[in-house]
Every structure is written in structure tokens, then in C-alpha cells.
GUDO-797887 format. One record per atom (N, C-alpha, C): residue number from 1; residue in one letter; atom name; z, y, x. Coordinates in nm, 2 decimals. Layout:
// GUDO-797887
MIGU num residu atome     up  north   east
MIGU NUM      A    CA      Z      Y      X
...
// end
This chain:
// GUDO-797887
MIGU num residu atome     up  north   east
MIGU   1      X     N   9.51  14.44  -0.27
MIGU   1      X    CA   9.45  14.40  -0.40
MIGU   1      X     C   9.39  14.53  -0.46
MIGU   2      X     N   9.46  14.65  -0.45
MIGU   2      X    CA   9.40  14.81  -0.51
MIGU   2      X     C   9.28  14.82  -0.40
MIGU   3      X     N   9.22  14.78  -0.33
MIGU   3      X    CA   9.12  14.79  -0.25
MIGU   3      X     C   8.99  14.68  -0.29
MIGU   4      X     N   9.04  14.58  -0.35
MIGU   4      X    CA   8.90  14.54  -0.43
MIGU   4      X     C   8.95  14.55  -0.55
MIGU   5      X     N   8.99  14.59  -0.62
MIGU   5      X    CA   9.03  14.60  -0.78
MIGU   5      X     C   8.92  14.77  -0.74
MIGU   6      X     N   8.94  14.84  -0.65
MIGU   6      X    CA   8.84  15.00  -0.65
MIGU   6      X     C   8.71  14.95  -0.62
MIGU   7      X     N   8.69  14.89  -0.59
MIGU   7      X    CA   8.56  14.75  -0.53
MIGU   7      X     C   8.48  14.75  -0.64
MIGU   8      X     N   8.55  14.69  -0.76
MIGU   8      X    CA   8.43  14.65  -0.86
MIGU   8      X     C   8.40  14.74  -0.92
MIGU   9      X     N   8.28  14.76  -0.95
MIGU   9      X    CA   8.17  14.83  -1.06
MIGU   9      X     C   8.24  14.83  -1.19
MIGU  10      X     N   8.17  14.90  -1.27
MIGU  10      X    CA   8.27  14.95  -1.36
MIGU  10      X     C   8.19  14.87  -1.51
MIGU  11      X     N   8.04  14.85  -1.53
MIGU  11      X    CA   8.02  14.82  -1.66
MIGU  11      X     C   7.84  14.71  -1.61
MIGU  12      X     N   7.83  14.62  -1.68
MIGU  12      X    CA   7.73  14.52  -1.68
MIGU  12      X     C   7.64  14.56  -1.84
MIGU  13      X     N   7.53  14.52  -1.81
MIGU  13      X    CA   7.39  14.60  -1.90
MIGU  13      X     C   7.38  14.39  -1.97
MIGU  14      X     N   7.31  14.40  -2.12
MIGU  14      X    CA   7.35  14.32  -2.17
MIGU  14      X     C   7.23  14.22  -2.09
MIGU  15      X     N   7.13  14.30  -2.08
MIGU  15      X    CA   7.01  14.25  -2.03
MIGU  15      X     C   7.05  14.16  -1.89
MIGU  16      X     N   7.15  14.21  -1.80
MIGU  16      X    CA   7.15  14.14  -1.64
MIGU  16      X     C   7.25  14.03  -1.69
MIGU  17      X     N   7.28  13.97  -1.78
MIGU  17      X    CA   7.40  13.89  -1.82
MIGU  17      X     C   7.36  13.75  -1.74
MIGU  18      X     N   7.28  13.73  -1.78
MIGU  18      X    CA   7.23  13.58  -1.74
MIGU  18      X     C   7.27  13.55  -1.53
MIGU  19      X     N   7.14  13.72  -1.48
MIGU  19      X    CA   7.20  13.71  -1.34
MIGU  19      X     C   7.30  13.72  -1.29
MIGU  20      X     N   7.36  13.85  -1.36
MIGU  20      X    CA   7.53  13.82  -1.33
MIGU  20      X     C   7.61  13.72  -1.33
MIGU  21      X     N   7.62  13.61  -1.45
MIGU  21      X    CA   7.60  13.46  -1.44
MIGU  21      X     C   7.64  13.37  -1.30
MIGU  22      X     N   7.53  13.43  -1.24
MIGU  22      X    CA   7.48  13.36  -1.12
MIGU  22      X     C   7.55  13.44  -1.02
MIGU  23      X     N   7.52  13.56  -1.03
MIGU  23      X    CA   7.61  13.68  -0.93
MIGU  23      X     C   7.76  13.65  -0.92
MIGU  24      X     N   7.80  13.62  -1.02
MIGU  24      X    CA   7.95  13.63  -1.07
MIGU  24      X     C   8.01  13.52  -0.95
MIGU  25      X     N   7.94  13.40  -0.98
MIGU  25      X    CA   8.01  13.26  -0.94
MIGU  25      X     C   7.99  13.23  -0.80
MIGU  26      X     N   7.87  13.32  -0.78
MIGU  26      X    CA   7.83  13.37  -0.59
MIGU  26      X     C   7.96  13.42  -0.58
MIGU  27      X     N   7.97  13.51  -0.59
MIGU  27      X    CA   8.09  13.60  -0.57
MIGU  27      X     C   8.24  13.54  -0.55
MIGU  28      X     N   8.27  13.42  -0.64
MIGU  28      X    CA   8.39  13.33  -0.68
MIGU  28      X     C   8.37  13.23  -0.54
MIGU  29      X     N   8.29  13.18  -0.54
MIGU  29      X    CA   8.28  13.07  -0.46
MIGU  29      X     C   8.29  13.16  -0.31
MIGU  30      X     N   8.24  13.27  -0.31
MIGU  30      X    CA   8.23  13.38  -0.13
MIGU  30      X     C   8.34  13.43  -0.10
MIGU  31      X     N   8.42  13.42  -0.27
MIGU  31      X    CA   8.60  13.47  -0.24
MIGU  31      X     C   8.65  13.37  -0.15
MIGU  32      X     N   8.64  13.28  -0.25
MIGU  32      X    CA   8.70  13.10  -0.16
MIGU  32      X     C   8.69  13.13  -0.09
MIGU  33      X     N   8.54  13.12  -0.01
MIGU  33      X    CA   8.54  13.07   0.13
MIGU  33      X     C   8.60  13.18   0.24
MIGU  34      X     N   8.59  13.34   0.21
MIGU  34      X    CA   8.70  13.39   0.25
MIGU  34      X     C   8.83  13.40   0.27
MIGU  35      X     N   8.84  13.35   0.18
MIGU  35      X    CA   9.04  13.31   0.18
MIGU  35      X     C   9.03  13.20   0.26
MIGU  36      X     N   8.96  13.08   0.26
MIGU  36      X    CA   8.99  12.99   0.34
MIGU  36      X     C   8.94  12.97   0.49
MIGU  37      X     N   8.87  13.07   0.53
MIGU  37      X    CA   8.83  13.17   0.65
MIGU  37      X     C   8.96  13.24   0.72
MIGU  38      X     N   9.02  13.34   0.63
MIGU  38      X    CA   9.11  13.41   0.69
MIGU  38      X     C   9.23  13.34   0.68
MIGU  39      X     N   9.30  13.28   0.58
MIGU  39      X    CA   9.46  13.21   0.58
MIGU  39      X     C   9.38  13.07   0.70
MIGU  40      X     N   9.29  13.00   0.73
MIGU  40      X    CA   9.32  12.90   0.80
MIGU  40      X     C   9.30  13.00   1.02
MIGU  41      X     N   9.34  13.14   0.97
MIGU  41      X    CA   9.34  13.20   1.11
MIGU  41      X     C   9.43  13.26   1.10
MIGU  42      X     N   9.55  13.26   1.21
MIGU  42      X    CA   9.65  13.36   1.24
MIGU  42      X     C   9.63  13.44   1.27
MIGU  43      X     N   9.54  13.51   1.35
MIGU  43      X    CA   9.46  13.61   1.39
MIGU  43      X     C   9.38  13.72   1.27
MIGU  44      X     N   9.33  13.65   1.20
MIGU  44      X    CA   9.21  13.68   1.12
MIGU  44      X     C   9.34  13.76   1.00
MIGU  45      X     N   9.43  13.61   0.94
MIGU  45      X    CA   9.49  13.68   0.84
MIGU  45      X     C   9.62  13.80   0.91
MIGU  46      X     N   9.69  13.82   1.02
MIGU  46      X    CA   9.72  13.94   1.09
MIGU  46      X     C   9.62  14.04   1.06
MIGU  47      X     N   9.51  14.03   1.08
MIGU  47      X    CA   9.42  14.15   1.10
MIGU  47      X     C   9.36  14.21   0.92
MIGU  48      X     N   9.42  14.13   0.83
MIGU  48      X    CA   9.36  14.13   0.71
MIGU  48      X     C   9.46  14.20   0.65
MIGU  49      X     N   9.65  14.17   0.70
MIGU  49      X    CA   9.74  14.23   0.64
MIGU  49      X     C   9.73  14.35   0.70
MIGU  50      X     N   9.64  14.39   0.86
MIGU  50      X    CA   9.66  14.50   0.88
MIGU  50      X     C   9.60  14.65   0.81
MIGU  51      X     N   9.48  14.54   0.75
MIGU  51      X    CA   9.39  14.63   0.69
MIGU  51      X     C   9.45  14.67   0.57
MIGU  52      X     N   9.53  14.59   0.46
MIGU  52      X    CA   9.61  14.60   0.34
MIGU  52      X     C   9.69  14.69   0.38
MIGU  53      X     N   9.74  14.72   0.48
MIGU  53      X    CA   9.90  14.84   0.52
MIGU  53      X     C   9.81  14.95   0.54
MIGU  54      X     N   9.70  14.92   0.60
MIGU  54      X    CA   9.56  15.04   0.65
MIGU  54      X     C   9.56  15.11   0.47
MIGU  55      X     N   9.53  15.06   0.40
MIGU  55      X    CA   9.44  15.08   0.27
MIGU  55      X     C   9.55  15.15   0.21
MIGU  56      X     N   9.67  15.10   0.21
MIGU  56      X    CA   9.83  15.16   0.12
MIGU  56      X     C   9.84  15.31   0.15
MIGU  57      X     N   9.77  15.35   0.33
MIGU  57      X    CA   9.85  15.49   0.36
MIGU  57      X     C   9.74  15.53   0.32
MIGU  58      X     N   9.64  15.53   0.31
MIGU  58      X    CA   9.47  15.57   0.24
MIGU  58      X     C   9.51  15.62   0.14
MIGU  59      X     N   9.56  15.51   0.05
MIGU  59      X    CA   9.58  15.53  -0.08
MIGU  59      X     C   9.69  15.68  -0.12
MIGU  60      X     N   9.78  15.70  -0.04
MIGU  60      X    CA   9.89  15.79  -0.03
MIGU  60      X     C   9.83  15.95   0.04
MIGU  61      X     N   9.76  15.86   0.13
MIGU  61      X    CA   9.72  16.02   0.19
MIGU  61      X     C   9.65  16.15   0.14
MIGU  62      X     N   9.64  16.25   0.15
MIGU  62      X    CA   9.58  16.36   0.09
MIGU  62      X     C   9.52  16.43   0.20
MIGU  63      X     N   9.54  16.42   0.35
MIGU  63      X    CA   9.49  16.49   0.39
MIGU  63      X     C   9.35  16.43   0.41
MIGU  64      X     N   9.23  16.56   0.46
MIGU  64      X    CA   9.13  16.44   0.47
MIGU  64      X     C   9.09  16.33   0.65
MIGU  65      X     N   9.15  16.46   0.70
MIGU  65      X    CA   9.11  16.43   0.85
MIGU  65      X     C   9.20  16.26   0.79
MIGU  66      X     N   9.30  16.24   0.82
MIGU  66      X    CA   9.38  16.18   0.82
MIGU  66      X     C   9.34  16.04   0.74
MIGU  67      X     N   9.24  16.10   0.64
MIGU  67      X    CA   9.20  15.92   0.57
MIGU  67      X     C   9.06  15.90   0.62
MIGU  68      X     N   8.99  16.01   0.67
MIGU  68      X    CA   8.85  15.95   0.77
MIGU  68      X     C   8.90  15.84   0.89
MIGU  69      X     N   9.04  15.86   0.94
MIGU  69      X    CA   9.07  15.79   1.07
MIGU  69      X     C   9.09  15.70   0.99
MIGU  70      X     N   9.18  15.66   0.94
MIGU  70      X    CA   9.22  15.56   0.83
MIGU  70      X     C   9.09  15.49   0.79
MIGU  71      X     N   9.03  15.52   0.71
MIGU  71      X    CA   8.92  15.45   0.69
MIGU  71      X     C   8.82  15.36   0.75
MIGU  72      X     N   8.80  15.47   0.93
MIGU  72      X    CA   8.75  15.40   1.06
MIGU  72      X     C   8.80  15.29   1.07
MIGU  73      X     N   8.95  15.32   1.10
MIGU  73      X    CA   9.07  15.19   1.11
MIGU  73      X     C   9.03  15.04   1.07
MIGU  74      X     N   9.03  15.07   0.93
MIGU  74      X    CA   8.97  14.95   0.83
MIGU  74      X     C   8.86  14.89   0.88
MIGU  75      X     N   8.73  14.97   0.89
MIGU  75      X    CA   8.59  14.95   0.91
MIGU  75      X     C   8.59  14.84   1.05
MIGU  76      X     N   8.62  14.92   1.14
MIGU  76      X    CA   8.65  14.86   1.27
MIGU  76      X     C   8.74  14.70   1.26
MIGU  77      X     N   8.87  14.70   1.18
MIGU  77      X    CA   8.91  14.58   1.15
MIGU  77      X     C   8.84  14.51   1.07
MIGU  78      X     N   8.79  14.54   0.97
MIGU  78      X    CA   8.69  14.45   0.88
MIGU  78      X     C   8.58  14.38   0.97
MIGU  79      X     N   8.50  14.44   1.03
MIGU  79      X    CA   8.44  14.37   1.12
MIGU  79      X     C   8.47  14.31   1.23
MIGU  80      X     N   8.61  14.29   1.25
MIGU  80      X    CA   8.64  14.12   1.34
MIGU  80      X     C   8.67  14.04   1.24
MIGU  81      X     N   8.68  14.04   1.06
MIGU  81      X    CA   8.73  13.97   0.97
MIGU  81      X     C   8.59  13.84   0.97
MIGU  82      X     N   8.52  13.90   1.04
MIGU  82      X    CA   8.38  13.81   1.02
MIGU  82      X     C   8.25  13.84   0.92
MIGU  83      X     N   8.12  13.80   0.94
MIGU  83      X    CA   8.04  13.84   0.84
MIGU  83      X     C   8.07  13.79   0.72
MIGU  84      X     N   8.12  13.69   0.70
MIGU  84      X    CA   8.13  13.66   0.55
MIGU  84      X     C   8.26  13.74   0.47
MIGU  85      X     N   8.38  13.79   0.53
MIGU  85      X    CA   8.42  13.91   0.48
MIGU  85      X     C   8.34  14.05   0.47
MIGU  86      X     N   8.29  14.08   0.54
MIGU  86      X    CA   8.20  14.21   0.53
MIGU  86      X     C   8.12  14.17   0.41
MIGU  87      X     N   8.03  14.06   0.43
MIGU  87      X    CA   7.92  14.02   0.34
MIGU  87      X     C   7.99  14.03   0.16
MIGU  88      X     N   8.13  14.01   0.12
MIGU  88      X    CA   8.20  14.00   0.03
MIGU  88      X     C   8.19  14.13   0.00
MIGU  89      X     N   8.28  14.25   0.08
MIGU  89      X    CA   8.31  14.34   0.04
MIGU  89      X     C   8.18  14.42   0.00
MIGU  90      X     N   8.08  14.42   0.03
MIGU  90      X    CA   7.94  14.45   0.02
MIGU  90      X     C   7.94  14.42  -0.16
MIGU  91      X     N   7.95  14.34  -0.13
MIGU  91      X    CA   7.87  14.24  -0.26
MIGU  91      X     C   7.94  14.29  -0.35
MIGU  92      X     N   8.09  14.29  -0.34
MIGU  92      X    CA   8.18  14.29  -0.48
MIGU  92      X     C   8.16  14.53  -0.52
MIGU  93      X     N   8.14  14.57  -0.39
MIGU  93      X    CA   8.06  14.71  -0.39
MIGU  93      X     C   7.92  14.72  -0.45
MIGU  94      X     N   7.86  14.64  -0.48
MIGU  94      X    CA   7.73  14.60  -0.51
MIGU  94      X     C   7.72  14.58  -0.68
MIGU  95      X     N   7.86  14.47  -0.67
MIGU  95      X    CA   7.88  14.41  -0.81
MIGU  95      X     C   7.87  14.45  -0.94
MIGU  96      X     N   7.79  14.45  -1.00
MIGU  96      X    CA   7.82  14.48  -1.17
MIGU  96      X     C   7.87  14.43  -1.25
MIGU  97      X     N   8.03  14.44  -1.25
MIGU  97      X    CA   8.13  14.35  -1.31
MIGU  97      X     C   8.23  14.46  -1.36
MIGU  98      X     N   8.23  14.43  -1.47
MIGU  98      X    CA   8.36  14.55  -1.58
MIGU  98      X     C   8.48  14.50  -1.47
MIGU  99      X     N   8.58  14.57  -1.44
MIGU  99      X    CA   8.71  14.55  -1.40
MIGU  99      X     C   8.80  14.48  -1.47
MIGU 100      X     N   8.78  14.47  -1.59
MIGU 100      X    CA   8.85  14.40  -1.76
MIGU 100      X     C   8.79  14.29  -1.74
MIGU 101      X     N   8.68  14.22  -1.68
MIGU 101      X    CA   8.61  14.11  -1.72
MIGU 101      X     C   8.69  14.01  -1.69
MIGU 102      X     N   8.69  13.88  -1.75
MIGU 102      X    CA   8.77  13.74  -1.70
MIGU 102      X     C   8.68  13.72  -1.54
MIGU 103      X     N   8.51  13.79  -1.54
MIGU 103      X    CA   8.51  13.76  -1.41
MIGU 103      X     C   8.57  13.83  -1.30
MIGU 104      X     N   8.63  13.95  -1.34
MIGU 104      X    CA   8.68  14.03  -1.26
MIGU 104      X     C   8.78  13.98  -1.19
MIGU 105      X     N   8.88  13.95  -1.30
MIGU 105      X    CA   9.01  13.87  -1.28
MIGU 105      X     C   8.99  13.72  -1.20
MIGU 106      X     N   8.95  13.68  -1.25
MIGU 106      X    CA   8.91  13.53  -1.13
MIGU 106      X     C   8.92  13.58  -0.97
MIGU 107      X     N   8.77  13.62  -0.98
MIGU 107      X    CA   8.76  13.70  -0.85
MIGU 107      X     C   8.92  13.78  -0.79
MIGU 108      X     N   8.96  13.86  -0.88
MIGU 108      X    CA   9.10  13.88  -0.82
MIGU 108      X     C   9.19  13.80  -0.81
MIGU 109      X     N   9.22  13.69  -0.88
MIGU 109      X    CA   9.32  13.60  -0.86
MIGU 109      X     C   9.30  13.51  -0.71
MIGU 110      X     N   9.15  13.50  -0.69
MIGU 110      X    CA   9.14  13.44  -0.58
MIGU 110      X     C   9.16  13.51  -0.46
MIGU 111      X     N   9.15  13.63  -0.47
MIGU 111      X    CA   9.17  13.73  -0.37
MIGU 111      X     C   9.30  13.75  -0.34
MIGU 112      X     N   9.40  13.71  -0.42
MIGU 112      X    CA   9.52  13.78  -0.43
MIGU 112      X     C   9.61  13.68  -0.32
MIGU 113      X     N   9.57  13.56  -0.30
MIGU 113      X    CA   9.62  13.43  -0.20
MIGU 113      X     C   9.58  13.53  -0.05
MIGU 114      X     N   9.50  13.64  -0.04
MIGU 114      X    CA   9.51  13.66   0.04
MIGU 114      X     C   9.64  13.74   0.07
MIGU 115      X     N   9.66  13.87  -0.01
MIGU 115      X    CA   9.75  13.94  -0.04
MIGU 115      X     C   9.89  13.85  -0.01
MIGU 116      X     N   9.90  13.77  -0.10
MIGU 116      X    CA  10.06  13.67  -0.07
MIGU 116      X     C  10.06  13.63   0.12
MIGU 117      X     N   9.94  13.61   0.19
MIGU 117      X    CA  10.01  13.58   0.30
MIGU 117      X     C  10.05  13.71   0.36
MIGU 118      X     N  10.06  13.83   0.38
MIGU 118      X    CA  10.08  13.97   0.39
MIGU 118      X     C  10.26  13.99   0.35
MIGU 119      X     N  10.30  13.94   0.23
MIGU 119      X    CA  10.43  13.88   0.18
MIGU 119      X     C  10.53  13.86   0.33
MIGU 120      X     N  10.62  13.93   0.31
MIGU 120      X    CA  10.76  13.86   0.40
MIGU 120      X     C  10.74  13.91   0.49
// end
């Protein structure tokens, strides 16, 4: 979840409100179908918790060699997650969404069903 919680953009311009709008609920509706992509695959969600354990020693690491590989790690797994995971993580890197916003939070609550299968 600390891996797209660092994901989103930090502040939206009053002027793009309307596209964001539209961006937002792309975004909500591309979580969905990601989550229901990866939890309806044993495979897919294995390789998603792998990425989450990948992201935790990232987060801890200080050396650099050591979070370039790490990072590869991810990259290389993310791309068997399928194009519409990539296409997501893109987007929500793309996104211009306050991290505070209720849209932020949605988006994260939907994400976070992924996280729970990782659990146990």
C-alpha cells in the first residue's frame, strides 16, 4: 500500500477539476479491474505479494546498489502482473490527485483488497 500511497501526485490545479473528474473514476474503476485480475489468479496474486515484500526491503534499504536490483525485481514482476496492472501504476504516477483527497482514499481502499490477500 506505501508503494501506491508514493504513486500519487501530490496537488490538482482548480482549472483540471472537471478532467480529473473523469481521470479520477478511470482510475477507480482500473483499480477494480485490477484487483479482480489479480485475486481471481493464484499466480498473478503470488507474484503481487511478491512485489509488496520486494517494495518493504526498498523501502528499508539504504544502500544504492542494493535498491537498483530491488527495483529491477519489481519492474520484471510487474510486467507478468499484466498490461492493465502496468497501465494502472502508470496512470496513478501520472495522476494528479492530492494524497488527502477522498479520491485518493477510494482508490486506496480499493487497492488495499489487494494487500489483505498478502495477509497470513
Amino acid at each position: 500500500m506505501k508503494l501506491i500511497i508514493a504513486i500519487l501526485a501530490i496537488a490538482t490545479a482548480p482549472v483540471c477539476a472537471q478532467a480529473q473528474q473523469s481521470s479520477t473514476a478511470k482510475l477507480k474503476a482500473d483499480a477494480q479491474n485490477v484487483v479482480k485480475i489479480i485475486s481471481g489468479d493464484k499466480g498473478k496474486t503470488q507474484t503481487y505479494c511478491q512485489i509488496t515484500h520486494l517494495s518493504d526491503q526498498l523501502d528499508e534499504t539504504e544502500e544504492k546498489e542494493k535498491a537498483e536490483e530491488l527495483s529491477q525485481k519489481i519492474t520484471v514482476l510487474a510486467g507478468t502482473l499484466g498490461p492493465e496492472y502496468v497501465a494502472l501504476v502508470h496512470s496513478l504516477q501520472d495522476a494528479d490527485i492530492d494524497p488527502k483527497s477522498q479520491d485518493a482514499q477510494e482508490i486506496g481502499s480499493i487497492l488495499i483488497a489487494l494487500d489483505k490477500l498478502c495477509e497470513g
